[in-house]
N, C-alpha and C positions, 0 to 999 in steps of 0.2 A: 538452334534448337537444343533443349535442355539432355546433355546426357548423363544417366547416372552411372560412375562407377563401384559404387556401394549407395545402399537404399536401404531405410529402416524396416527392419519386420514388421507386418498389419499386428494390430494391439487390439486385444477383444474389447468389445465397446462396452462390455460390462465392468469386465475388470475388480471384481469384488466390488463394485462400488457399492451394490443395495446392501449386502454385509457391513460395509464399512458406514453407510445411515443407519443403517437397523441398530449398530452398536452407539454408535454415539447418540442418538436418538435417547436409547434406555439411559444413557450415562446422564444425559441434560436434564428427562424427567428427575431423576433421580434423585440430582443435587437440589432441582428445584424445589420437591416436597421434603429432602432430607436432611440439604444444609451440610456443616461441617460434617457431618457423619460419614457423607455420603462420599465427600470431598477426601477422608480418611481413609474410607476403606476404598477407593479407586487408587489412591497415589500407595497405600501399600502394595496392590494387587500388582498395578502394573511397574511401577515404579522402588519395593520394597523398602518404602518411605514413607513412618511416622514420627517425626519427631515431635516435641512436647506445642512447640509450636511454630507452622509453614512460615509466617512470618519472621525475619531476622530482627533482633533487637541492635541499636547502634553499638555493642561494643561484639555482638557477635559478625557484623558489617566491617567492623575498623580490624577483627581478631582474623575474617578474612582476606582483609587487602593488605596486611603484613606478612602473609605468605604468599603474595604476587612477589614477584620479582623486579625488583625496580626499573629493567630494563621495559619489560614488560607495563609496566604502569608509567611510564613518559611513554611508550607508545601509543598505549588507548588515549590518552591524553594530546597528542598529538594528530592523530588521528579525528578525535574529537574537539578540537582547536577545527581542523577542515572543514568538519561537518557540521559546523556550527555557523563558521563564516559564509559557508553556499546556504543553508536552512536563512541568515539573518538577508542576505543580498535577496531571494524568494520573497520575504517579507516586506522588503520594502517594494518589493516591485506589486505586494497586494496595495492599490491605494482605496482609501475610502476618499468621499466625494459630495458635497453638496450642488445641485444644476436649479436657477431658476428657471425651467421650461418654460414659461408665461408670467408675464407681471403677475407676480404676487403669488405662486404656486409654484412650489420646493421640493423635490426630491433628493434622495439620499441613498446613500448605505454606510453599512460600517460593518466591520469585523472582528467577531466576540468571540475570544477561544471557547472552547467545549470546556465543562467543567473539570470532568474527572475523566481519564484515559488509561485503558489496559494495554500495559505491553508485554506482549507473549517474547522470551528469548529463549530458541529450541538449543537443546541440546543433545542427543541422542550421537549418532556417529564423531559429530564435530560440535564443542562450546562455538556459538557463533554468538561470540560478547560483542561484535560489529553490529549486532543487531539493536542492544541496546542505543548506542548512538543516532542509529536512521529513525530508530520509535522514540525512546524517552526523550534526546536531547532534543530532538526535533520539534515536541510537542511543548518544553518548554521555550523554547524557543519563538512558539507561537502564542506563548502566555499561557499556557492551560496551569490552573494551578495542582491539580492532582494528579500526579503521573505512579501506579501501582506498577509495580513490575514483575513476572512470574516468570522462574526458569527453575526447569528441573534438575535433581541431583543427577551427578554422573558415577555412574557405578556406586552408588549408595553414599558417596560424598558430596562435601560443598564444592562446586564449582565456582573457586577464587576469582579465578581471571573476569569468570562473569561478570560476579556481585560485585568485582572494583569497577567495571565498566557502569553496570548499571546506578552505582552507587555519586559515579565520577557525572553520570549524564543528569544528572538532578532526580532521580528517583526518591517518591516520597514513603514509600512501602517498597518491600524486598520479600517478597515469598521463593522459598523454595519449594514447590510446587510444578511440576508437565501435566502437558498431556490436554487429552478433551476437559478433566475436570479443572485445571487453571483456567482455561479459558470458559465454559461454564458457571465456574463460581465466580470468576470475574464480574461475566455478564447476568447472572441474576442477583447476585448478592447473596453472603451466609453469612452465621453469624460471626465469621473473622476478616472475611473478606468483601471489601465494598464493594458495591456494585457500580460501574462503571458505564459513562454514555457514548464511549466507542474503545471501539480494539483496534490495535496495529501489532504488525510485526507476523513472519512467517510462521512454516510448520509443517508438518507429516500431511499425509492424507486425513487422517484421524482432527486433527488441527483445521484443516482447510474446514472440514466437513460440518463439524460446530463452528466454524464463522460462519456459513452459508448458513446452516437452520439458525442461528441466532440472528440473523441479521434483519434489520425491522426493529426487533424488539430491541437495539441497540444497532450505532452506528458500526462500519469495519473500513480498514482500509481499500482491502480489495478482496477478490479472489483468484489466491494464488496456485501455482500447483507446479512441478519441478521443473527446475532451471532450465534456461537454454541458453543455445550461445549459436549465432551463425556467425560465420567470416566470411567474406567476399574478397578477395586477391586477384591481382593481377600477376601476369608473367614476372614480372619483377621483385614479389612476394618472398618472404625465406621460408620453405616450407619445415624445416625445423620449429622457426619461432612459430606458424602455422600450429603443427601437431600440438607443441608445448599449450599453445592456448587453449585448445580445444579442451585437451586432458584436464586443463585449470578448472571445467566448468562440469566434465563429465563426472569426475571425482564425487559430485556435490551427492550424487542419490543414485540407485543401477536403474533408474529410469527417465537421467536426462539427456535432452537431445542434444546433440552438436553437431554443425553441420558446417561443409564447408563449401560455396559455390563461386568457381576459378573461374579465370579463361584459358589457364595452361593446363593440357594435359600433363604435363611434365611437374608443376606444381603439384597438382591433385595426385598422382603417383608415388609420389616420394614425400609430400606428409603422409600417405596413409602407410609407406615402410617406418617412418621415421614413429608415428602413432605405436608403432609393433614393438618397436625395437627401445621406447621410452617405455610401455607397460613391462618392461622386462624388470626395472628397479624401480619403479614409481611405487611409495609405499601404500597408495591407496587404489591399486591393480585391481585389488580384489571390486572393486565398486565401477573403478572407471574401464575397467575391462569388458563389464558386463554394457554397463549403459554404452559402448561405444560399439560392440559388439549387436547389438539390439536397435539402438535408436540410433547412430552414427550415421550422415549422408555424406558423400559426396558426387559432386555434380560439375561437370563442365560443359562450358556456355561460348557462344560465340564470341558476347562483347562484355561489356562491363553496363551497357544498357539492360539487356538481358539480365543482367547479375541482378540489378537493381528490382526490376520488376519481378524477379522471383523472389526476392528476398522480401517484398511487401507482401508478397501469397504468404511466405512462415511468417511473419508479425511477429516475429522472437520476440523474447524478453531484452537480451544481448544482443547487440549485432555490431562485429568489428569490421572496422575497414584496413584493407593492411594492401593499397594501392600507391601508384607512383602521385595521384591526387587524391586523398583521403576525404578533404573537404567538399570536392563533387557532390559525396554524396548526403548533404545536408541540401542540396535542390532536388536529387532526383528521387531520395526517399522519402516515405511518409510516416509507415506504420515500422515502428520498435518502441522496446520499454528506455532504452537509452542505446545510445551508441557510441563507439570508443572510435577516433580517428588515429591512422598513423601506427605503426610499430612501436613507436614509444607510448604508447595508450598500450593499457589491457584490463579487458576485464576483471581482472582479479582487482585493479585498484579501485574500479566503482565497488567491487566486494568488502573493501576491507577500510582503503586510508584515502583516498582520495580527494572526498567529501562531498557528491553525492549522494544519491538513496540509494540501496540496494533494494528494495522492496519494489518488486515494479511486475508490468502484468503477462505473465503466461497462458499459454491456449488461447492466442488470437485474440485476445483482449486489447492488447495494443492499439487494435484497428478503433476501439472507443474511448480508451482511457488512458493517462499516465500511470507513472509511478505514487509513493507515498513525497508527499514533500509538505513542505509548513502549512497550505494553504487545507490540505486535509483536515488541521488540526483546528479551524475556524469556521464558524458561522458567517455566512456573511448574508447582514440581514438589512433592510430596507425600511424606510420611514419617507411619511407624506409630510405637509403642512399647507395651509391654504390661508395666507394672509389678509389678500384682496377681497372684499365682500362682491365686488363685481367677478371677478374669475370665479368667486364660488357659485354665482348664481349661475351664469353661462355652462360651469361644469355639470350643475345640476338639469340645468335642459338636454345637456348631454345626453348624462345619465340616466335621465329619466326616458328621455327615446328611446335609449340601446337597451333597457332593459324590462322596456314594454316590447319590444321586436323578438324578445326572448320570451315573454310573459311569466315576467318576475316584478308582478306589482309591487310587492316590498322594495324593492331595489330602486324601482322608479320611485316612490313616494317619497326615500329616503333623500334623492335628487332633488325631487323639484317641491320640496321644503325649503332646502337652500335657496330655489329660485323664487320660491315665497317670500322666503327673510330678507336678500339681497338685494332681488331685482324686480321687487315688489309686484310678482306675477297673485294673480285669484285662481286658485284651484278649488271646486266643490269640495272636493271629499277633505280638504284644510277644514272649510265651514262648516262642515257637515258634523266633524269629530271635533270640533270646538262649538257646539250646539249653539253656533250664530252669535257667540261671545268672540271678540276680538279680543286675543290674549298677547302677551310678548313672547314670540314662542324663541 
């Protein structure tokens, strides 16, 4: 039976949320009857950013990635070497297909990238230019030919390391641009910035919150909302590398969760000393203090069976395994946005270089959906052919059954016209609307 020796605080189930629709609601009206304007004066408001124009021209792109630091740009580059090689392995594993079901009757599909794609890369606490590679490179990768990419300035400057990421991922447009109004003028189009037929890529609540109302009127990756991270341990666990991981994920916002569910008391004990005694110099205290303080679990369980089945009830987004058999738990579990096996796995490397997505689903989402990955970035659409004038006539008696037992005459006639043409069946209502004229129809 599950015990808990820390337990998250109840979270009011409002939580500013209707303020935080209410607000982006006005913002998306906004842009949509005001266009750049609207787009201007939102990104100075919130943002204290106007410049002459959001979008980078290629020598202010190239004037950017020469104050990366070289060190720095072989590693988005290598990084994005990863994330390109797991994106291209995904792709070939989508196959398209032709099946003769029935002499002479063909089915199909195939898979058409989306035309034009937004990618949101937040910046706010932390550049997260990893982002660029899970959305843009990924999207080319899947063929899409127009990849826009929107991140906003940090403290009133260019964010380098970014625009080299987004620039290095095949980005066709480079706005320097946050917030609800990137994504906004993304999705409706103004007169500087295209409108796009889907969005990827994280974000704030503010961010989530215009994916969801736009969604429909444009495709989105998912619906995200802050991080998590569980870890499942056994006695044999280091509850140092423990704490250190946890803190990896908590850092991300002061309202992500991480949790930890053992079977040693003695483990669970001593990460949450070792938790105390790393916020002492961890320079991002201020953030992972709070969400560890707030949303932090831990829980000890009788077996490692136990672990497993609790850990599908959270549906994390993260979920490590740090057991003496790590791989176990790819039978026993179902529901995560991914999972890192082993101590030498952590999630920080699906975060950053690894070459995975990091985009993947929070609040119980797991339990329907993945992550973002290539196949997001595609259509995949289906085509008939009907060769056989005998299979067309037969499919038309079908047809013409099943959709008189519905009482969709049209649908029936449209059937057993074929069975007219083919299978040289006499129907009235043929005679009737060919006024006793035999036609070639």
């Amino acid at each position: 039976m599950a015990r808990y020796l820390k337990q998250a605080k109840p979270v009011s189930a409002a939580q500013n949320s209707s303020q935080v629709s209410s607000i982006v609601q006005n913002v998306i009206d906004d842009i949509r009857n005001n266009g750049d304007t609207a787009v201007r004066m939102y990104s100075e408001r919130f943002d204290k950013w106007s410049p002459a124009s959001f979008r980078l021209s290629q020598q202010q792109i190239d004037e950017a990635i020469a104050k990366v630091p070289e060190q720095t740009r072989k590693d988005i580059q290598e990084a994005q070497s990863n994330v390109e090689k797991f994106a291209r392995a995904q792709l070939r594993s989508i196959t398209e297909f032709e099946v003769e079901i029935s002499p002479g009757v063909y089915l199909g599909q195939k898979n058409l990238p989306i035309a034009t794609v937004g990618a949101y890369i937040p910046g706010g606490n932390y550049p997260l230019l990893a982002s660029a590679h899970m959305s843009i490179l990924t999207a080319k990768v899947a063929g899409v030919k127009r990849a826009i990419g929107c991140t906003p300035p940090i403290a009133g400057q260019m964010p380098n390391a970014t625009i080299a990421a987004m620039h290095f991922a095949g980005a066709d447009e480079i706005h320097i641009l946050g917030g609800v109004q990137a994504v906004a003028g993304m999705a409706v189009g103004t007169e500087t910035i295209p409108k796009v037929d889907f969005l990827a890529g994280p974000g704030n609540a503010f961010v989530a919150e215009a994916k969801r109302q736009l969604f429909g009127e444009i495709g989105i990756d998912l619906f995200a909302g802050p991080t998590e991270v569980l870890i499942v341990a056994d006695d044999a666990a280091d509850p140092f590398a423990i704490a250190t991981d946890l803190l990896s994920q908590a850092e991300h916002g002061v309202d992500s969760p991480a949790v930890l569910i053992t079977t040693s008391t003695t483990v669970a004990e001593q990460t949450m000393q070792y938790i105390d005694k790393q916020l002492r110099s961890l320079e991002t205290a201020a953030i992972a203090s709070i969400s560890w303080k707030n949303f932090g679990e831990v829980i000890v369980v009788s077996d490692l069976d136990e672990a497993y089945v609790l850990a599908d009830e959270y549906a994390h987004e993260h979920v490590q395994i740090l057991t003496r058999n790590p791989r176990e738990a790819l039978e026993k579990m179902n529901y995560y946005g991914a999972i890192f096996l082993g101590e030498k796995t952590c999630v920080s490397y699906g975060d950053k270089v690894i070459g995975t997505n990091h985009v993947l689903p929070t609040k119980k989402a797991a339990r329907y959906t993945g992550g973002l990955w290539v196949g997001k970035f595609l259509r995949t659409v289906i085509y008939q052919e009907v060769t056989s004038g005998e299979a067309s006539g037969k499919l038309g008696q079908l047809c013409g059954r099943a959709a008189r037992a519905e009482n969709f005459e049209g649908h029936a006639r449209s059937g057993y016209l074929r069975a007219h043409k083919y299978l040289k069946e006499e129907y009235n209502w043929i005679k009737d609307g060919l006024s006793g004229e035999r036609h070639n129809l």
